[in-house]
C-alpha positions, 0 to 999 in steps of 0.5 A: 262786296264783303268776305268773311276770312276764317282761319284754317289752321288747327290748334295741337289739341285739335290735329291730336284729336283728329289722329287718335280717332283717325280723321288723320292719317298723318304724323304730327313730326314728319308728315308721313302716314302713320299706322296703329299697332298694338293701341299705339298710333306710330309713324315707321318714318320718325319712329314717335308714338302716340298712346293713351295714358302713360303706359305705352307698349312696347312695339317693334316698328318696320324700317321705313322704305322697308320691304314686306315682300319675300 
C-alpha cells in the first residue's frame, strides 16, 4: 500500500490571495479575525492593514477587547 503526501502549507502569495478576497478571515501577523473597513482589510488586534495599491486610507481602528455596547 502506497500513500501519496501532499503539502498543505500555502505559500504568502497564496494565504494574501485568500484574505483579499475573503476565503480567510484570519490576520496573517497574529491569527486573530480580521475586519474590512473602508477597502481596508484591518486586524483590531495588531492594528497591520492590508490594502490595494499604494494609497491606503486613513481608518480609525477599535481597540481590541473593546466594547460596543452603551
Amino acid at each position: 500500500m502506497s500513500a501519496e503526501i501532499t503539502a498543505i502549507a500555502r505559500t504568502l502569495d497564496q494565504e494574501l490571495l485568500a484574505l483579499s478576497r475573503g476565503a480567510s478571515l484570519e490576520c496573517l501577523c497574529c491569527g486573530e479575525f480580521v475586519m474590512r473597513l473602508r477597502g481596508v482589510l484591518a486586524c483590531p488586534e495588531c492594528r497591520s492593514l492590508l490594502a490595494d495599491g499604494r494609497e491606503v486610507p486613513e481608518v480609525v481602528l477599535p481597540r481590541a477587547g473593546a466594547s460596543t455596547a452603551s
